[in-house]
C-alpha positions as CSV (number, residue, x, y, z in Angstrom):
1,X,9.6,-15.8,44.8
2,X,11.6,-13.2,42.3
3,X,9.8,-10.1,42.1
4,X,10.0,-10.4,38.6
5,X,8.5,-13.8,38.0
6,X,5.9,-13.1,40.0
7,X,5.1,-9.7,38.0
8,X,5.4,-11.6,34.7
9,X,3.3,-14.2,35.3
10,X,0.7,-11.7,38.0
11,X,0.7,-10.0,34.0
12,X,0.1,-13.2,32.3
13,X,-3.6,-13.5,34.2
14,X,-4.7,-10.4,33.6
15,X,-6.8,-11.6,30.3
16,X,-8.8,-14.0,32.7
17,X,-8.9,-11.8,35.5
18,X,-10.4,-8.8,33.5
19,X,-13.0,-11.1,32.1
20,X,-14.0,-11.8,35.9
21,X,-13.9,-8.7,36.7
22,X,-16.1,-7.9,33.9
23,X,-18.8,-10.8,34.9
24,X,-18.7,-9.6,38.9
25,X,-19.1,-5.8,37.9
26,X,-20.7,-5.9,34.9
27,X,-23.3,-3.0,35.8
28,X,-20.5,-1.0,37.0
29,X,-18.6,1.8,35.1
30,X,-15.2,1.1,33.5
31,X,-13.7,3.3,36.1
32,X,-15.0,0.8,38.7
33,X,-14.0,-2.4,37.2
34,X,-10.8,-1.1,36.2
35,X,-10.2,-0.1,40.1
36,X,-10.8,-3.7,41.0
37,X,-8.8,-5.1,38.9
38,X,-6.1,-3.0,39.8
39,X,-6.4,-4.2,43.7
40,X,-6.3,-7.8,42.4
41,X,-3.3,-7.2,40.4
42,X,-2.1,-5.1,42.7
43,X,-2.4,-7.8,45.8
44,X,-0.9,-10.6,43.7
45,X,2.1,-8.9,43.3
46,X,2.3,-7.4,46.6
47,X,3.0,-3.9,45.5
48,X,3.6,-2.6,48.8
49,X,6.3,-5.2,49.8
50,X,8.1,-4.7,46.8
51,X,8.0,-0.9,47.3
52,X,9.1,-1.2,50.9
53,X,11.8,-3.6,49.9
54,X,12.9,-1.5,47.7
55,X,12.0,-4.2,44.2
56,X,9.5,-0.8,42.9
57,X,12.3,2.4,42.9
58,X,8.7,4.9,41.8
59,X,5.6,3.2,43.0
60,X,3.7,6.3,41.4
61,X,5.2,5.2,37.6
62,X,4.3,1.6,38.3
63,X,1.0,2.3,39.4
64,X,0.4,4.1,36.2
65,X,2.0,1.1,34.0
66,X,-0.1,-1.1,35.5
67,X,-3.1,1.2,33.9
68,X,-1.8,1.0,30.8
69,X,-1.5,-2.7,30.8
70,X,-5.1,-2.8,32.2
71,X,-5.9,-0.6,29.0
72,X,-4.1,-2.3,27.1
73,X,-5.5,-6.0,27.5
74,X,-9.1,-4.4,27.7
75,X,-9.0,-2.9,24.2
76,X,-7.0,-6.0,23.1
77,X,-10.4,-8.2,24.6
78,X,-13.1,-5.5,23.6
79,X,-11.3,-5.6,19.7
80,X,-11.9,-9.4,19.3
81,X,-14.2,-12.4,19.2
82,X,-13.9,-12.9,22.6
83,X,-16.1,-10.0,23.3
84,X,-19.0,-11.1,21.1
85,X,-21.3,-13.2,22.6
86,X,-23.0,-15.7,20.6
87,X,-26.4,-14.2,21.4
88,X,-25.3,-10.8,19.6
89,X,-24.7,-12.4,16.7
């Protein structure tokens, strides 16, 4: 598959995925959860093969994109409704 459709739609999970990551590590720090969701993304877009082939040119500025994304969809979930659970309310 294109390295790029697979990033773009890897990206396109990462609502869902943080939300599992969430319910799995719940007790965890942020550090921790954040770390596994990393891996996952991480493993779905096969980093390493598209570093060794060459499809990532700096693996150490995609790496840190991909935290920013991370942090990105995280504040994006903690700002909304999707965050509230009905029991808080």
């Amino acid at each position: 598959m294109d390295f790029l459709k697979l990033f773009l739609r890897s990206i396109s999970l990462l609502p869902s995925l943080i939300q599992g990551v969430e319910a799995l590590y719940g007790a965890k720090s942020g550090a921790q959860k954040k770390d596994a969701a990393l891996a996952v993304i991480g493993s779905s877009i096969n980093v390493a093969d598209a570093v060794s082939t060459k499809q990532i040119a700096d693996s150490t500025k995609f790496t840190a994109g991909l935290n920013l994304i991370v942090d990105g969809v995280v504040e994006c979930l903690n700002a909304s409704i999707w965050s509230k659970s009905p029991a808080a309310e």
